[in-house]
One Martini backbone bead per residue (centre of mass of N, CA, C, O) as a GRO file, in nm:
protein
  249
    1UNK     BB    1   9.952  -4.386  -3.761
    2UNK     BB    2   9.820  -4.574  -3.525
    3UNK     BB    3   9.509  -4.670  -3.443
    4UNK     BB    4   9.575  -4.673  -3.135
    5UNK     BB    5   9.683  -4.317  -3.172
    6UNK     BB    6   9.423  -4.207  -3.275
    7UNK     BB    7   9.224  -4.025  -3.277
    8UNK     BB    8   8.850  -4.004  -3.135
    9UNK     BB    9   8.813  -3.694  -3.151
   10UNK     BB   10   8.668  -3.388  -3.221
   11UNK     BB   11   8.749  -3.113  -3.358
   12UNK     BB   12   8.623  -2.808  -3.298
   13UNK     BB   13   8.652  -2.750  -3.583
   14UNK     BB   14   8.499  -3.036  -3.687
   15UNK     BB   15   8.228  -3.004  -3.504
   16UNK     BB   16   8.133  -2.759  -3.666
   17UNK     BB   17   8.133  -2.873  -3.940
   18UNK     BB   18   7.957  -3.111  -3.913
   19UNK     BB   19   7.695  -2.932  -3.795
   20UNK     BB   20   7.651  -2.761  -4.038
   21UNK     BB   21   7.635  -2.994  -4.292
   22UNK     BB   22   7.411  -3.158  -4.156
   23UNK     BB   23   7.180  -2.913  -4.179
   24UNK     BB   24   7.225  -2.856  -4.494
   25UNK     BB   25   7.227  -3.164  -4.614
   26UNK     BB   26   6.941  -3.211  -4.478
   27UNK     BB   27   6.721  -3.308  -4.766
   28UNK     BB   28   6.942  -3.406  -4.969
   29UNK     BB   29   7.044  -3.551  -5.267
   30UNK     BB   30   7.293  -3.822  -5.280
   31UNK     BB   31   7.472  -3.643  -5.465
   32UNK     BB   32   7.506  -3.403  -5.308
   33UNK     BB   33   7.644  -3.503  -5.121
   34UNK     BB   34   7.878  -3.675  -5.263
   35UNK     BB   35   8.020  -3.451  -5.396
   36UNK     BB   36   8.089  -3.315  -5.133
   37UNK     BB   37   8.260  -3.498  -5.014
   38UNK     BB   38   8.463  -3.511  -5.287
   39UNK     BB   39   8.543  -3.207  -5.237
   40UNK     BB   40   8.638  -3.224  -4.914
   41UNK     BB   41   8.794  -3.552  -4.917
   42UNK     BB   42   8.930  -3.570  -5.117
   43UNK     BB   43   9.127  -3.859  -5.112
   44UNK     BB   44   9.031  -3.935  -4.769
   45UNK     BB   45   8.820  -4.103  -4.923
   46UNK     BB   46   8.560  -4.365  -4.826
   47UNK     BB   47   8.423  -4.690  -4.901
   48UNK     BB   48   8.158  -4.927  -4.705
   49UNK     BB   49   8.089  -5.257  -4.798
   50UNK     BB   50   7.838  -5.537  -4.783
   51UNK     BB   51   7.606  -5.523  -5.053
   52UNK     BB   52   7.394  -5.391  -4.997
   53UNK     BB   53   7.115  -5.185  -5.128
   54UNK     BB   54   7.258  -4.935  -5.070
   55UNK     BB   55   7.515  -4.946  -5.142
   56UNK     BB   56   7.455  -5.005  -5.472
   57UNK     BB   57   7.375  -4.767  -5.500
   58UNK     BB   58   7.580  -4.566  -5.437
   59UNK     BB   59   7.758  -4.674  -5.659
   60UNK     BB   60   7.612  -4.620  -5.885
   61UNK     BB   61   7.656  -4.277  -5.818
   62UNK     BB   62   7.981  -4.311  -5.838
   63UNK     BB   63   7.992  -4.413  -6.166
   64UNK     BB   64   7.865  -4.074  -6.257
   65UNK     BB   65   8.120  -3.912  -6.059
   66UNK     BB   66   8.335  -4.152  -5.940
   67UNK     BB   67   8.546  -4.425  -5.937
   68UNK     BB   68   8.806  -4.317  -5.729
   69UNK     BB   69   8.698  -4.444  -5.498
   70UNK     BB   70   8.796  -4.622  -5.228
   71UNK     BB   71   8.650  -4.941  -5.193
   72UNK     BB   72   8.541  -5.156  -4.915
   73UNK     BB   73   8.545  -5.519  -4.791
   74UNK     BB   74   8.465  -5.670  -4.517
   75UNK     BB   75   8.641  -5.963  -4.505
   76UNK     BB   76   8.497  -6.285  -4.291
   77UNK     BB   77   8.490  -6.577  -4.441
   78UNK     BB   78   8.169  -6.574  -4.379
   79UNK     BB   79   8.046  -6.510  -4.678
   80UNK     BB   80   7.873  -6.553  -4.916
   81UNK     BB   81   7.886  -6.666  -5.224
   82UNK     BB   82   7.653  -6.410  -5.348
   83UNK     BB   83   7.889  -6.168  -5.258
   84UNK     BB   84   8.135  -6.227  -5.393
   85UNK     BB   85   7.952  -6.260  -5.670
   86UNK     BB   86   7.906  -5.901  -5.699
   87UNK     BB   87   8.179  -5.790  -5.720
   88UNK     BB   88   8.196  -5.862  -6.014
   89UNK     BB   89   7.951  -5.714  -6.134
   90UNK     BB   90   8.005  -5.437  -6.010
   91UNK     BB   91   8.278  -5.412  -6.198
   92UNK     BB   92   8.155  -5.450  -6.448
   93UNK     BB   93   7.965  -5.224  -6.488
   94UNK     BB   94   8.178  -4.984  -6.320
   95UNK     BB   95   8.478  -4.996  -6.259
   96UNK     BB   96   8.428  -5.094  -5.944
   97UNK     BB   97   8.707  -5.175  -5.692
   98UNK     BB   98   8.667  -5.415  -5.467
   99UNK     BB   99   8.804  -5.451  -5.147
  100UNK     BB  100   8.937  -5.698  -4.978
  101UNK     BB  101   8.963  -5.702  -4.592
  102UNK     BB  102   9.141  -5.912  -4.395
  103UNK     BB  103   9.219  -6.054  -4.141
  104UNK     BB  104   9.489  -6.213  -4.049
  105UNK     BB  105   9.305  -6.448  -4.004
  106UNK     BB  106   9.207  -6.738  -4.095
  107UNK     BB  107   8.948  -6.922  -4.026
  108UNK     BB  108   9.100  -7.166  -3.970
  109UNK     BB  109   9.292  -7.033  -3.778
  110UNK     BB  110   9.086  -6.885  -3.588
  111UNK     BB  111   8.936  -7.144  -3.467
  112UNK     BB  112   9.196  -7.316  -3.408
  113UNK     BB  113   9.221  -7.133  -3.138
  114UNK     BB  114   8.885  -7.171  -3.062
  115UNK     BB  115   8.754  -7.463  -3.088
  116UNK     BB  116   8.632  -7.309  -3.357
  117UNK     BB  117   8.353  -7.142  -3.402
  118UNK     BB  118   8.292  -6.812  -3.220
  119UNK     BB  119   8.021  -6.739  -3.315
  120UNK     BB  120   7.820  -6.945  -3.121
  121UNK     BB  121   7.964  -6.802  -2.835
  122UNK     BB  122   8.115  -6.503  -2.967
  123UNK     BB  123   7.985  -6.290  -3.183
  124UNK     BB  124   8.113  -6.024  -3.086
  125UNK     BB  125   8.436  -6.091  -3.091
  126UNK     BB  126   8.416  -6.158  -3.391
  127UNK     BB  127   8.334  -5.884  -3.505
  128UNK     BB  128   8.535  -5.822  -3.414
  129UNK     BB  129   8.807  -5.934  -3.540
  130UNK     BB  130   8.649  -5.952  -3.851
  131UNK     BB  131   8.611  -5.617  -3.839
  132UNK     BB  132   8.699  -5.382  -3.653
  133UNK     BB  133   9.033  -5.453  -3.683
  134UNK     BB  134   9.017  -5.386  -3.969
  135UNK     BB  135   8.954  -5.102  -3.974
  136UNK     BB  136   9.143  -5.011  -3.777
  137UNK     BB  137   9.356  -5.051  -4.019
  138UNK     BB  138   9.199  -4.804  -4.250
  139UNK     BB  139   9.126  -4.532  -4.093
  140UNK     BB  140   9.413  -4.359  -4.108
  141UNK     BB  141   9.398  -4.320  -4.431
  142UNK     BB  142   9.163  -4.146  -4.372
  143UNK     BB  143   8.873  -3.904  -4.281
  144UNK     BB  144   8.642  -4.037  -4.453
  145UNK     BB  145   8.318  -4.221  -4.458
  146UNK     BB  146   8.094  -4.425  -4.624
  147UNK     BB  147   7.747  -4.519  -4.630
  148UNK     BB  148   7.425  -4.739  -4.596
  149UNK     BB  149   7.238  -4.579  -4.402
  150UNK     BB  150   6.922  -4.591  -4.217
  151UNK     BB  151   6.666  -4.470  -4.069
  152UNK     BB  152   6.450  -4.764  -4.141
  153UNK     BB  153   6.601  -4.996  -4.048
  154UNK     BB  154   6.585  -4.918  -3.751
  155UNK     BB  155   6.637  -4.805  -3.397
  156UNK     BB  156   6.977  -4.823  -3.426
  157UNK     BB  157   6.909  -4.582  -3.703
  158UNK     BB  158   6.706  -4.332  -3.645
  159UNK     BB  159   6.964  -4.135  -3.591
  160UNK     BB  160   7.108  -4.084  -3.837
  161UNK     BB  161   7.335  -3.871  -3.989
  162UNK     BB  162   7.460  -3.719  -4.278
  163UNK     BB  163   7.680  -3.581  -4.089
  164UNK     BB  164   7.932  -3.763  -3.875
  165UNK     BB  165   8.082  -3.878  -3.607
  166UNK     BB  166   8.311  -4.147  -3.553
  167UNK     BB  167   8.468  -4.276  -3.285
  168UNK     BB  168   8.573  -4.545  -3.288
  169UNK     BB  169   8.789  -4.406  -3.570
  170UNK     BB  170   8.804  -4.135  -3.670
  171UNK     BB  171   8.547  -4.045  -3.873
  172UNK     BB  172   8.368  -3.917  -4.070
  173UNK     BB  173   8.031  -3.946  -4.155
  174UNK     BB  174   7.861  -4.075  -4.433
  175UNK     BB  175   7.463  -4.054  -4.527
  176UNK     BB  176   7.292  -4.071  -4.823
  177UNK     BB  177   7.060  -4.255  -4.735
  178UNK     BB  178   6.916  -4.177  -4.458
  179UNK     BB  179   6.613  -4.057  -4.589
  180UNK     BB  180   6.562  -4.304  -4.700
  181UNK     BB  181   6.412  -4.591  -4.796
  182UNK     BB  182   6.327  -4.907  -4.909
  183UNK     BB  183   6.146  -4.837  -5.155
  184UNK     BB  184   6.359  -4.607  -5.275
  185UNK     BB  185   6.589  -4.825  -5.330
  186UNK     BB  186   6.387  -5.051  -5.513
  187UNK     BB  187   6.329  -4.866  -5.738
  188UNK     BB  188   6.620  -4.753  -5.781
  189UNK     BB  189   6.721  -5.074  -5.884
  190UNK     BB  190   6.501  -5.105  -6.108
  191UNK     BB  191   6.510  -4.904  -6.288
  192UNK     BB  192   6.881  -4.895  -6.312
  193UNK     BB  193   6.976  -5.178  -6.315
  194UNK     BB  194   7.121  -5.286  -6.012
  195UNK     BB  195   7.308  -5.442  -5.924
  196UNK     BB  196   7.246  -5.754  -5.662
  197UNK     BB  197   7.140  -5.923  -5.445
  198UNK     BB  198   6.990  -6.253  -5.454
  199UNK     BB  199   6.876  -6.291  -5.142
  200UNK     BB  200   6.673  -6.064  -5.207
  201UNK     BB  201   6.468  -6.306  -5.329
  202UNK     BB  202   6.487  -6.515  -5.066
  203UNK     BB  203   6.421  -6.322  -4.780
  204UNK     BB  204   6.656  -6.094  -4.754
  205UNK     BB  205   6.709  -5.830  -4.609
  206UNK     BB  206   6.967  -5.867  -4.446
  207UNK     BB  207   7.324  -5.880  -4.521
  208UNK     BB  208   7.587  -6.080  -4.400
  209UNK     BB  209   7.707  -6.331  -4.258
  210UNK     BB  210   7.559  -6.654  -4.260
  211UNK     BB  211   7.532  -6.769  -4.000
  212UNK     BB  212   7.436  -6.449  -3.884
  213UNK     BB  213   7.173  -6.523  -4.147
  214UNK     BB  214   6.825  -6.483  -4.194
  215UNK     BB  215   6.527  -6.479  -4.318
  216UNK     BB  216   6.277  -6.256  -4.355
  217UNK     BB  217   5.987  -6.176  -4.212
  218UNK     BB  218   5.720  -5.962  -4.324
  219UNK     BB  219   5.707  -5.831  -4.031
  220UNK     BB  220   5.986  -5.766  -4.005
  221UNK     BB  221   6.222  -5.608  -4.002
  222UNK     BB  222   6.550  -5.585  -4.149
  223UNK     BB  223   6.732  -5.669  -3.893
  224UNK     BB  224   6.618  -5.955  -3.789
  225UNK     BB  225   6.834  -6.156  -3.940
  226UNK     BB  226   7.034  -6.074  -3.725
  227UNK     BB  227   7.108  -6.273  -3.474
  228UNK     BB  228   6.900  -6.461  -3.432
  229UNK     BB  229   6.848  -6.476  -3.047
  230UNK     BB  230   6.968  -6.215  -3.014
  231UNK     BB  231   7.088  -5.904  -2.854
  232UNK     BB  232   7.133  -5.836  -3.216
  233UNK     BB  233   7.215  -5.595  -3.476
  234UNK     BB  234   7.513  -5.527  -3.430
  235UNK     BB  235   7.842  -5.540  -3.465
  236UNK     BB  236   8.010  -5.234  -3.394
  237UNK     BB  237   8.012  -5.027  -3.702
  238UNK     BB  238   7.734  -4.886  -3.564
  239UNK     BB  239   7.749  -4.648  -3.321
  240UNK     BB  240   7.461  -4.442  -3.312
  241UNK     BB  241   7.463  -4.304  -3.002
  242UNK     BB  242   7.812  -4.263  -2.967
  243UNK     BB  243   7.908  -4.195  -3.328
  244UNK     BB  244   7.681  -4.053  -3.493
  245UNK     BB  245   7.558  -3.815  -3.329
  246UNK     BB  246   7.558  -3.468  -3.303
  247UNK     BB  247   7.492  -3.389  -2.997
  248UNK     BB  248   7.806  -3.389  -2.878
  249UNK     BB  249   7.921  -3.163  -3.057
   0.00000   0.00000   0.00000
């Protein structure tokens, strides 16, 4: 089935299984989420990371439970050397290999067809583009999907539940770090010396593309250092609002 031809509606069925599982699975602690999920869905679950400081505890928690779990990072051309430079730490811990999965078109061709970076000018179309379009070319393949959201980190994931439907990709969407903390993430990255990015040494609290990611003041929110100056926090791959919500269900 093509991304396009994909239901993304969840059948009564599993609207009422959703339902369920988040009331019953909120304020338990992420490994029991974890194998939850993979007792669920597995083969048919997968995990998307950009190597934030959640992802990389949640990796942390599958290479004590599951290393077999398939993990991918949408790679849009535009992330840090620091980024890709971590994908291999944590293969060398954990034995857990991320698949970068990247658009169709190269940095460069993709520029040459719109007379330069297209981020400058409709940074929405780029995120679409090098990252909604390439889930969408994987969400096919899987069921569910693993998430490193949390409630804390800003007023669009305030509402995120711990099991919820992604109507965007049409798959189950689970988060097991939602009621977590920052400082819950950041305990247990010192504590169990979880490698992570070097940029959060730096004064970033979260990290994306390169051109549209800069330190965050002490004072601002986690997500205030992307796409600065712009009315947006969000990619497009977490709408809140209208497809992590059980509201709907």
């Amino acid at each position: 089935m093509s991304a396009t031809s994909r239901s993304k509606q969840a059948t009564p069925e599993q609207a009422e299984l959703i339902k369920y599982w988040n009331e019953k699975l909120e304020g338990s602690d992420p490994e029991t989420i974890l194998r939850w999920a993979i007792k669920t869905y597995a083969p048919k679950l997968t995990m998307g990371t950009a190597l934030g400081s959640s992802g990389c505890v949640i990796l942390s928690i599958l290479a004590r439970i599951e290393t077999k779990i398939p993990v991918f990072n949408l790679d849009t051309g535009y992330q840090f050397p620091e980024t890709l430079e971590l994908l291999e730490r944590i293969r060398l811990k954990y034995g857990i290999e991320i698949v970068r999965r990247s658009a169709k078109l190269s940095v460069a061709e993709y520029e040459a067809i719109h007379d330069g970076p297209l981020y400058r000018i409709d940074s929405d179309r780029c995120c679409y583009d090098r990252k909604i379009c390439v889930l969408e070319s994987i969400a096919p393949d899987y069921d569910a999907w693993i998430s490193g959201l949390r409630r804390d980190q800003g007023p669009t994931r305030a509402n995120t539940p711990v099991v919820g439907w992604d109507a965007r990709f049409g798959l189950v969407k689970i988060a097991p770090l939602a009621l977590w903390t920052n400082k819950d993430v950041w305990n247990t990255i010192v504590t169990e010396s979880i490698p992570y990015n070097v940029l959060f040494d730096r004064g970033y609290k979260s990290i994306g593309c390169a051109p549209c990611t800069r330190p965050t003041l002490p004072d601002e929110d986690e997500r205030a250092g992307r796409w600065s100056g712009q009315l947006k926090t969000e990619c497009g791959l977490h709408q809140v609002n209208e497809s992590l919500t059980t509201a709907q269900l």
